[in-house]
N, CA, C and O atoms as a DFTB+ gen file, in Angstrom:
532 C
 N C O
     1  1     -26.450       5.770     -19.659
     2  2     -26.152       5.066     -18.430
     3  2     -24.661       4.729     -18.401
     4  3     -24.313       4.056     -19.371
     5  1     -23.740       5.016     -17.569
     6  2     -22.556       4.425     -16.865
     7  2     -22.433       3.454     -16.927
     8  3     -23.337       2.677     -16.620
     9  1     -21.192       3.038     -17.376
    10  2     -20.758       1.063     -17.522
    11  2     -20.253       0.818     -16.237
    12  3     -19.393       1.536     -15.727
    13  1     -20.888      -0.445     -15.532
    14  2     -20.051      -0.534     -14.537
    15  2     -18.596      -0.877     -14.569
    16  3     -18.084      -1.548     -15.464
    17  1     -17.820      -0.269     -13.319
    18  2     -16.215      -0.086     -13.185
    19  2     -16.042      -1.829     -13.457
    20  3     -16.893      -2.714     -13.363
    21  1     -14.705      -1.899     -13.798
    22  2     -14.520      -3.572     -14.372
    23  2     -13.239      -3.257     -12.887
    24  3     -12.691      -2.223     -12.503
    25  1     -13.169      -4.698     -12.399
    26  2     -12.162      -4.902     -11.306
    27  2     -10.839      -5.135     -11.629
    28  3      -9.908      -4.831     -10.884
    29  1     -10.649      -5.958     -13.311
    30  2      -9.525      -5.838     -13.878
    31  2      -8.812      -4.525     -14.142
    32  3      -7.628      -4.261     -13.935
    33  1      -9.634      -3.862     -14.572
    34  2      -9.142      -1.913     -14.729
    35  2      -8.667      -1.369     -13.848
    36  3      -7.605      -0.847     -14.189
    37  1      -8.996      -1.161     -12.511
    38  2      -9.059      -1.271     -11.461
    39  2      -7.390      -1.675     -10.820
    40  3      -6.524      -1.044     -10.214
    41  1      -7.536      -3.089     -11.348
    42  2      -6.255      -3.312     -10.352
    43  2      -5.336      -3.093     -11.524
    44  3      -4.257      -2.640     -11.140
    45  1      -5.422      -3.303     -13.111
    46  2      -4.452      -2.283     -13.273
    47  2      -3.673      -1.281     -12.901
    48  3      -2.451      -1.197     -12.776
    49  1      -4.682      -0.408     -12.715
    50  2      -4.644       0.956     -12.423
    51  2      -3.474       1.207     -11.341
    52  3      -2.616       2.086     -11.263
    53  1      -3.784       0.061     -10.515
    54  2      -2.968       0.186      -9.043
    55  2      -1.386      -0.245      -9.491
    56  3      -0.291       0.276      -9.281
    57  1      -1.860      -1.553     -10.268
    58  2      -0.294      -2.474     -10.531
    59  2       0.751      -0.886     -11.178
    60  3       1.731      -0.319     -10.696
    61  1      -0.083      -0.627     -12.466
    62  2       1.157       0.447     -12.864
    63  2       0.996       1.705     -12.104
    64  3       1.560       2.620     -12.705
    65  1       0.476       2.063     -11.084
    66  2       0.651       2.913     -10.210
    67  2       2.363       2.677      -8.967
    68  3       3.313       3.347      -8.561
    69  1       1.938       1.625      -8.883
    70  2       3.041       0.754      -8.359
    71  2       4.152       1.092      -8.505
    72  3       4.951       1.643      -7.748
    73  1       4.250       0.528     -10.177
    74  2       5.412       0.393     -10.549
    75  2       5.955       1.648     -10.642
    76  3       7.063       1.938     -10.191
    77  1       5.001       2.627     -11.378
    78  2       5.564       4.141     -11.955
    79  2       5.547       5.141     -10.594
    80  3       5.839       6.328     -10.735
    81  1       5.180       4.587      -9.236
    82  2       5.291       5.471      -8.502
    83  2       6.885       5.145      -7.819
    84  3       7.598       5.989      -7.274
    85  1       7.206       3.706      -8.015
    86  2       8.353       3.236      -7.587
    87  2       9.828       3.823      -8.080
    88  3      10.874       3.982      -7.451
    89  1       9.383       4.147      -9.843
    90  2      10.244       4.339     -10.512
    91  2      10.560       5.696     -10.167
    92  3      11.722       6.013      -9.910
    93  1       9.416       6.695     -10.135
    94  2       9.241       8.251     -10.449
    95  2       9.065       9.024      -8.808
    96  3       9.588      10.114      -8.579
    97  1       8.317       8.324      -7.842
    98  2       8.218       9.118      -6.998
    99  2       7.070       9.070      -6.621
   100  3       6.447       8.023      -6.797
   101  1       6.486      10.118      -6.030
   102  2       4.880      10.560      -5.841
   103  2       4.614      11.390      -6.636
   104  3       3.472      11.739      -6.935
   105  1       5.860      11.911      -7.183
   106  2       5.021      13.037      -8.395
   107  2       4.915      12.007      -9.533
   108  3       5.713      12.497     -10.332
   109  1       4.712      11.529      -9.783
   110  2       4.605      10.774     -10.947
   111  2       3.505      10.796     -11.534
   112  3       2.473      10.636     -10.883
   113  1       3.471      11.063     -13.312
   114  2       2.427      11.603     -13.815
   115  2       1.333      10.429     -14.243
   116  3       1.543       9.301     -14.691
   117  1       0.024      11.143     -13.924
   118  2      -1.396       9.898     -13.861
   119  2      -1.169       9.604     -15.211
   120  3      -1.320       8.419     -15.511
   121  1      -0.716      10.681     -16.454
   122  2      -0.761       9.821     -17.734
   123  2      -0.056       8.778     -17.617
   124  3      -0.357       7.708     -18.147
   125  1       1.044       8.982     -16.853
   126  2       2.164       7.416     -17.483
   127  2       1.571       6.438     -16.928
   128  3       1.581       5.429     -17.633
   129  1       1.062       6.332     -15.957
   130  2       0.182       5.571     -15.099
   131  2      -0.981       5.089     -16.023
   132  3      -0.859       3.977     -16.535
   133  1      -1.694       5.562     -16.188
   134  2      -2.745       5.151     -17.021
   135  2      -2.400       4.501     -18.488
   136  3      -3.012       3.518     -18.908
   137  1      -1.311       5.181     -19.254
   138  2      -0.834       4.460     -20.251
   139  2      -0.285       3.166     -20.048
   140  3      -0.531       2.378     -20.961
   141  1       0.559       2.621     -18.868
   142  2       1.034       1.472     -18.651
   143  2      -0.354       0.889     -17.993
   144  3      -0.503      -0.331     -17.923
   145  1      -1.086       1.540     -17.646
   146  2      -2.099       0.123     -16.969
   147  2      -3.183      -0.073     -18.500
   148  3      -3.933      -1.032     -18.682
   149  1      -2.998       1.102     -19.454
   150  2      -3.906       0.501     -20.731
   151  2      -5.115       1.189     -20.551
   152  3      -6.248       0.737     -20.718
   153  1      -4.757       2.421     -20.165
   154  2      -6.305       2.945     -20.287
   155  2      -6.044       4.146     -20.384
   156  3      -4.926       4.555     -20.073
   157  1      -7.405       5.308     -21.016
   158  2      -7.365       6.484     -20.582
   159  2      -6.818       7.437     -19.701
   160  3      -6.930       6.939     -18.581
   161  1      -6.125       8.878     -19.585
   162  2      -6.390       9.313     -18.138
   163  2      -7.496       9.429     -17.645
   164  3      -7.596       9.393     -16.418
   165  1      -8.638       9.602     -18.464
   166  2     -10.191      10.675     -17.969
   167  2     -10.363       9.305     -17.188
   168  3     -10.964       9.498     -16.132
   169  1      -9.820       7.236     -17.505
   170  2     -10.542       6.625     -17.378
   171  2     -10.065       5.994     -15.571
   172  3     -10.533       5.203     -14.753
   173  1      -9.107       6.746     -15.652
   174  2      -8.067       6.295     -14.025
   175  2      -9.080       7.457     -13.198
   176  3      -9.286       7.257     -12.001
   177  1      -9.699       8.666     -13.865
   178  2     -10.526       9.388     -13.109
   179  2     -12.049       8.823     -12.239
   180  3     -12.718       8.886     -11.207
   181  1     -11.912       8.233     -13.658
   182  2     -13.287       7.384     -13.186
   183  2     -13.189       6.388     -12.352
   184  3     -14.257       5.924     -11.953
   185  1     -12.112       5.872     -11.929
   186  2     -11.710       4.938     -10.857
   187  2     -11.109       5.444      -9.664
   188  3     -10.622       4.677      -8.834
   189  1     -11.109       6.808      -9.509
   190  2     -10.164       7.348      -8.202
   191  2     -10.347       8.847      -8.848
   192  3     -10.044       9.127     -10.008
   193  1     -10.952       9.846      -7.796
   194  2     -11.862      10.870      -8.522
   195  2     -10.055      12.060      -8.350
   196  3     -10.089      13.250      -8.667
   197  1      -9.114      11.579      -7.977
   198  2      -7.848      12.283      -7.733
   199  2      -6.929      11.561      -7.851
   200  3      -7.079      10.369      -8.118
   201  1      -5.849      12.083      -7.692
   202  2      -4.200      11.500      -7.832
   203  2      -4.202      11.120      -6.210
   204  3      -4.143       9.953      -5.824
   205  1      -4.278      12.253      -5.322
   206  2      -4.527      11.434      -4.039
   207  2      -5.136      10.509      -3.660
   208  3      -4.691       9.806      -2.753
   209  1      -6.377      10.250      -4.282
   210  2      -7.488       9.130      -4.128
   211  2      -6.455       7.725      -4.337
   212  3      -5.958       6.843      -3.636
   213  1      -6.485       8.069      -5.506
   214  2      -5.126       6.872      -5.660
   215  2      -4.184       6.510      -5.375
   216  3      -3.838       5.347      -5.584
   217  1      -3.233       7.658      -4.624
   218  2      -2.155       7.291      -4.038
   219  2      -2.570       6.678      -2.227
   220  3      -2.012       5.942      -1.412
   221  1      -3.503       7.269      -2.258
   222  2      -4.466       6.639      -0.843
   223  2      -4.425       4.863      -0.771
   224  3      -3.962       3.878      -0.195
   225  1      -5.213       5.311      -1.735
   226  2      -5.691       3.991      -1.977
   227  2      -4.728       2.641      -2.414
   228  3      -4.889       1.449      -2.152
   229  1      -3.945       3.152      -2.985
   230  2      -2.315       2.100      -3.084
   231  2      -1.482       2.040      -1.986
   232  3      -0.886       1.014      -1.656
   233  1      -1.402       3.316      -1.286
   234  2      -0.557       2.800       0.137
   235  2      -1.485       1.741       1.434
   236  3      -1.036       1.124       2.399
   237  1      -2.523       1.850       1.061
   238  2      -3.798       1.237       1.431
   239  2      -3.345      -0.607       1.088
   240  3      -3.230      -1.475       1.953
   241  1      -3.179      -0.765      -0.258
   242  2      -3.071      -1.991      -1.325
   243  2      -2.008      -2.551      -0.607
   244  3      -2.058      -3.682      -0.123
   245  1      -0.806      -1.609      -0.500
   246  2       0.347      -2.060      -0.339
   247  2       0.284      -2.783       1.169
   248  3       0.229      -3.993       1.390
   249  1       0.306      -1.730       2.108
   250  2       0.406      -2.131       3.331
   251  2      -0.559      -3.804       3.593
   252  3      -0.104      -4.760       4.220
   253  1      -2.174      -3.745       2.800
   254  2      -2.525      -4.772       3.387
   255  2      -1.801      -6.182       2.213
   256  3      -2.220      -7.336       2.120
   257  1      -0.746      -5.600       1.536
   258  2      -0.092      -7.067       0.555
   259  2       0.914      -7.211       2.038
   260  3       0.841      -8.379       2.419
   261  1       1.680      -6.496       2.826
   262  2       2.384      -6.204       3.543
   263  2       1.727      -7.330       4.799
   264  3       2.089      -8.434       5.206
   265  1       0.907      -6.660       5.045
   266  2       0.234      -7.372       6.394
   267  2       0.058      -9.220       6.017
   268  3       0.329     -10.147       6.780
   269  1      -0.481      -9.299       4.588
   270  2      -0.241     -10.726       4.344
   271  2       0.352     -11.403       4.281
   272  3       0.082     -12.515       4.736
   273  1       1.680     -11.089       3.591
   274  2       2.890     -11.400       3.944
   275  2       3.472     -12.145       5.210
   276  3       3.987     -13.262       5.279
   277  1       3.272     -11.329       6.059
   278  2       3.831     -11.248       7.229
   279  2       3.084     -12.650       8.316
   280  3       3.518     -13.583       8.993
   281  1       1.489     -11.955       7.876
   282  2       0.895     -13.162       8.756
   283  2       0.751     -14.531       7.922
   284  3       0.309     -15.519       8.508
   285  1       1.073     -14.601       6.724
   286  2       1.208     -15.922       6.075
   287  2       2.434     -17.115       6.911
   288  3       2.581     -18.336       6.962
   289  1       3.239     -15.685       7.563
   290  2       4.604     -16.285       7.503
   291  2       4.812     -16.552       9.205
   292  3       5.570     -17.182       9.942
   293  1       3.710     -15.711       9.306
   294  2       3.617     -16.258      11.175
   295  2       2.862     -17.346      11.662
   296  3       1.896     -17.727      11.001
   297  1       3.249     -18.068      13.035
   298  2       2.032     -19.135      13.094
   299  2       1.092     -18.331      13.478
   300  3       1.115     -17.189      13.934
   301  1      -0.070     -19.354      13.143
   302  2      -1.603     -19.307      13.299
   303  2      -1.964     -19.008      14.882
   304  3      -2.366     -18.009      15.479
   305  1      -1.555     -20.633      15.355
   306  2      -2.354     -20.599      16.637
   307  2      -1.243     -19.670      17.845
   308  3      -0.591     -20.442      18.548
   309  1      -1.123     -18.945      17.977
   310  2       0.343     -18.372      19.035
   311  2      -0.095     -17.115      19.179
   312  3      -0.996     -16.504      18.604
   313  1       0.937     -16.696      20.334
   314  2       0.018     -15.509      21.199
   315  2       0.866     -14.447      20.528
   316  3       1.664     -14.887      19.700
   317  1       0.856     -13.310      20.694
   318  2       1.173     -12.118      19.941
   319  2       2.568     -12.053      20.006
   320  3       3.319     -11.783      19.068
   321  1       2.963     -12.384      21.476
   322  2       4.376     -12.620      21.824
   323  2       5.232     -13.389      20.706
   324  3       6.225     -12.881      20.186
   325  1       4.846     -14.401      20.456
   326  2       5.219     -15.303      20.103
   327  2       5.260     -15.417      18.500
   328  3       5.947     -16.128      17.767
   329  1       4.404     -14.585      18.262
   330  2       4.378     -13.894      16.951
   331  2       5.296     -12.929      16.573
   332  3       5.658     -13.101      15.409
   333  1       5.687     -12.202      16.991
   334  2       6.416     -11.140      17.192
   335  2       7.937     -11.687      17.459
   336  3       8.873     -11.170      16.849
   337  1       8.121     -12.604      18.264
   338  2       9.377     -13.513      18.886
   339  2       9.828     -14.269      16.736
   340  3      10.721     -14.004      15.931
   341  1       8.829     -15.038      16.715
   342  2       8.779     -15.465      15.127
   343  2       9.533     -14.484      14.318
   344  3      10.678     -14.739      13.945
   345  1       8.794     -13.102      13.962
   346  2       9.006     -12.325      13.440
   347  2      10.506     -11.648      13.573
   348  3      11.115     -11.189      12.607
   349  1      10.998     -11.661      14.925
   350  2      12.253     -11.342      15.534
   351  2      13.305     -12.600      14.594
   352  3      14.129     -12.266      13.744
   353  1      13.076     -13.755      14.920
   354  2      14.003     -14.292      14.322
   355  2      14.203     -14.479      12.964
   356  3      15.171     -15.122      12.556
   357  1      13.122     -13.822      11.989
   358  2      13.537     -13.654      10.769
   359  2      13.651     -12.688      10.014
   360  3      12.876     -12.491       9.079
   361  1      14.796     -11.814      10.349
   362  2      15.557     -10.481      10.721
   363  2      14.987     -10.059       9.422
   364  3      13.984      -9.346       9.406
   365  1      15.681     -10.535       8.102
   366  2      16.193      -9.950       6.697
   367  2      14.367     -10.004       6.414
   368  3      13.947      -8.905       6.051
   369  1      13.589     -10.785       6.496
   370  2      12.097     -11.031       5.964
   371  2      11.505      -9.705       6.502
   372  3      11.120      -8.702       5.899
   373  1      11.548     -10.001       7.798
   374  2      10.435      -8.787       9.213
   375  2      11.300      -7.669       9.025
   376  3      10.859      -6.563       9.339
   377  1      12.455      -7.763       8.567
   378  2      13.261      -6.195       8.631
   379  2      12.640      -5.956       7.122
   380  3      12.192      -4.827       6.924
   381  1      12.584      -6.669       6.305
   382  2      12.519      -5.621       4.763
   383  2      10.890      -5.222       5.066
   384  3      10.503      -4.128       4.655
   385  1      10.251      -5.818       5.550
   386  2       8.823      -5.434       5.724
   387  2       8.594      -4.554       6.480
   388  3       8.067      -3.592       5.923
   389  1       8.793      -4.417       7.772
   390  2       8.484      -3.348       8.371
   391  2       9.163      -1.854       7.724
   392  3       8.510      -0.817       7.611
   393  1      10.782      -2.028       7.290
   394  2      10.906      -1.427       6.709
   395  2      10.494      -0.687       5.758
   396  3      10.741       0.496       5.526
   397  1       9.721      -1.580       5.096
   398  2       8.978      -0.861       3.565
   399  2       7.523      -0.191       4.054
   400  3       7.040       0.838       3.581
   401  1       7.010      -0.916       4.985
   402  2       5.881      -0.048       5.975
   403  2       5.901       1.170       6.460
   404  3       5.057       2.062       6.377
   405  1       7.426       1.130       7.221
   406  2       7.539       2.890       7.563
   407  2       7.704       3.461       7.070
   408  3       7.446       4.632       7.349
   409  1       8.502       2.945       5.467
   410  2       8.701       4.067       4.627
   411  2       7.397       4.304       3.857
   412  3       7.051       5.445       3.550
   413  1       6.919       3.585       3.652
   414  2       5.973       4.391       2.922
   415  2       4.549       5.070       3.909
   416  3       3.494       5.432       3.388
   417  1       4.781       5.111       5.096
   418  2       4.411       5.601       6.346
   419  2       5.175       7.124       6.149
   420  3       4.560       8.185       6.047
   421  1       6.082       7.032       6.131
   422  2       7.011       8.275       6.430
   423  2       6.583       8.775       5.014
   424  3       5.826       9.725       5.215
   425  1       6.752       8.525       3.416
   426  2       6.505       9.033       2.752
   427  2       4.999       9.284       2.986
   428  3       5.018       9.945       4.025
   429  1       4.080       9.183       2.730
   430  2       2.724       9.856       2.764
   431  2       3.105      10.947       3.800
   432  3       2.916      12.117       3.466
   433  1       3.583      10.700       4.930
   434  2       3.632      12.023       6.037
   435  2       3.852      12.767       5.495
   436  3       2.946      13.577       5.298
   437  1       5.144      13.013       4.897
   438  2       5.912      14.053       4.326
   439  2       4.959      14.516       3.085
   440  3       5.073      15.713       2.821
   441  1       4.453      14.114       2.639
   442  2       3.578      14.653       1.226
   443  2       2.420      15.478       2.054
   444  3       2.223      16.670       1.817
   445  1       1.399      14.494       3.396
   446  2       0.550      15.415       3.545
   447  2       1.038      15.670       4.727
   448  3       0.883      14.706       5.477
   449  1       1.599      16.621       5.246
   450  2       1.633      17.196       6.669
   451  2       0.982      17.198       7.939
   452  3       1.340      17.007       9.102
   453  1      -0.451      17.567       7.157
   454  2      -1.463      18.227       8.208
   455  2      -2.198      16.523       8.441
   456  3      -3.084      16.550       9.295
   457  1      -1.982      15.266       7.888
   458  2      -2.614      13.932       8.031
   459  2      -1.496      13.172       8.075
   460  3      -1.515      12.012       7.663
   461  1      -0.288      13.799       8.632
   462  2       0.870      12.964       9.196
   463  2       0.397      11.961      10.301
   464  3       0.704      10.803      10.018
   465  1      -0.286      12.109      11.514
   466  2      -0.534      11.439      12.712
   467  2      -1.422      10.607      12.129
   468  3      -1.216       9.447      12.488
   469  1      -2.725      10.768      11.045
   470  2      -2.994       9.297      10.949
   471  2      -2.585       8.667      10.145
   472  3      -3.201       7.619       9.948
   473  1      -1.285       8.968       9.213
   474  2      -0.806       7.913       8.392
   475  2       0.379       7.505       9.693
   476  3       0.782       6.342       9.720
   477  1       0.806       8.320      10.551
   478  2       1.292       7.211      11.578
   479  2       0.442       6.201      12.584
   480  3       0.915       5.324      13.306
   481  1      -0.455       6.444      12.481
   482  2      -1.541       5.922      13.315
   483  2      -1.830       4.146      12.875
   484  3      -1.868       3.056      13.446
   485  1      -2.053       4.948      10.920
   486  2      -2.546       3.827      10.008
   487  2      -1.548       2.544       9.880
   488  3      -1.859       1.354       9.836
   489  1       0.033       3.275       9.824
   490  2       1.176       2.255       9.941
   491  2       1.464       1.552      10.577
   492  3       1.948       0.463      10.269
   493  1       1.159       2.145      12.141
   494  2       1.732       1.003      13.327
   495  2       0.000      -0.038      13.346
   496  3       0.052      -1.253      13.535
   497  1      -1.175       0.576      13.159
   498  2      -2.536      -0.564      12.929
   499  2      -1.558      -1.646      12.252
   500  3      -0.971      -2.629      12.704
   501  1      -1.627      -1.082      11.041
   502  2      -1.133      -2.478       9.925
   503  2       0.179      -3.195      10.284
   504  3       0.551      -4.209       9.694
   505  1       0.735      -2.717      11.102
   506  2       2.427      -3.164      11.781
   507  2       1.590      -4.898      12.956
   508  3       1.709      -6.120      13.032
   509  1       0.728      -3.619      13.656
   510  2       0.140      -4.371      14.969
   511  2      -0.890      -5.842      14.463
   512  3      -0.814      -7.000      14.874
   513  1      -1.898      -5.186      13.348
   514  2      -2.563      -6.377      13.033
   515  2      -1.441      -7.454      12.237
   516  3      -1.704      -8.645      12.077
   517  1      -0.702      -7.086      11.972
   518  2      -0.302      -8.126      11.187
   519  2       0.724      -9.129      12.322
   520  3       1.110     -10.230      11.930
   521  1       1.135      -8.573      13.863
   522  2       1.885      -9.057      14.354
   523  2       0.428     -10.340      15.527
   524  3       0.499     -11.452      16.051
   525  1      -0.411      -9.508      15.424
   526  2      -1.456      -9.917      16.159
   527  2      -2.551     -11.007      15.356
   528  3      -3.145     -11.894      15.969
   529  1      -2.679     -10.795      14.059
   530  2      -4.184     -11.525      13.254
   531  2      -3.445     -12.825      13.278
   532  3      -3.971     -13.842      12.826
């Protein structure tokens, strides 16, 4: 019988995905990845059945650390406008964020081509909910 997946492993997996994709790129190799998060490669398999799975799944991580961010930093009760107006006046914060959104919007495009339109699709969602939630 299969051990169930542990959630600590897991977000390992992602944290030094993170880091070593930051350092290296998108090519960046699942061993180094797996060695800095402390585990197997076969065992990063067992948590993400691909390298894409995972890189999915971290631009996924990222964007919604992104979206929290953002709406932590917006008010609550206010209309989208006004959210957005917020967001306007705190140039260097809402600029490094959106910034880091499109880019890693624009990077996935460029890796998959043919699923360019919904990683633009997926970017401006997470742009919009976060100007809107």
């Amino acid at each position: 019988m299969a051990r169930p997946k542990s959630d600590d492993k897991r977000n390992a997996i992602l944290a030094a995905a993170i880091e070593v994709v930051a350092e290296q790129g998108l090519a960046a190799p699942t061993a180094k990845i797996a060695k800095l998060a402390g585990v197997a490669e076969g065992s990063l398999f067992t948590y993400f059945a691909t390298k894409d799975e995972l890189l999915n799944q971290l631009s996924l991580e990222v964007k919604s650390d992104l979206r929290e961010a953002m709406v932590s930093a917006l008010p609550k009760a206010a209309t989208a406008r006004d959210k957005l107006r917020h967001a306007w006046q705190q140039p260097a914060f809402a600029g490094a964020l959106m910034g880091a959104l499109a880019e890693a919007t624009m990077d996935f495009m460029a890796k998959d081509p043919p699923q360019a339109e919904d990683y633009a699709s997926s970017g401006f969602e997470a742009f919009w909910n976060a100007i809107t939630a």
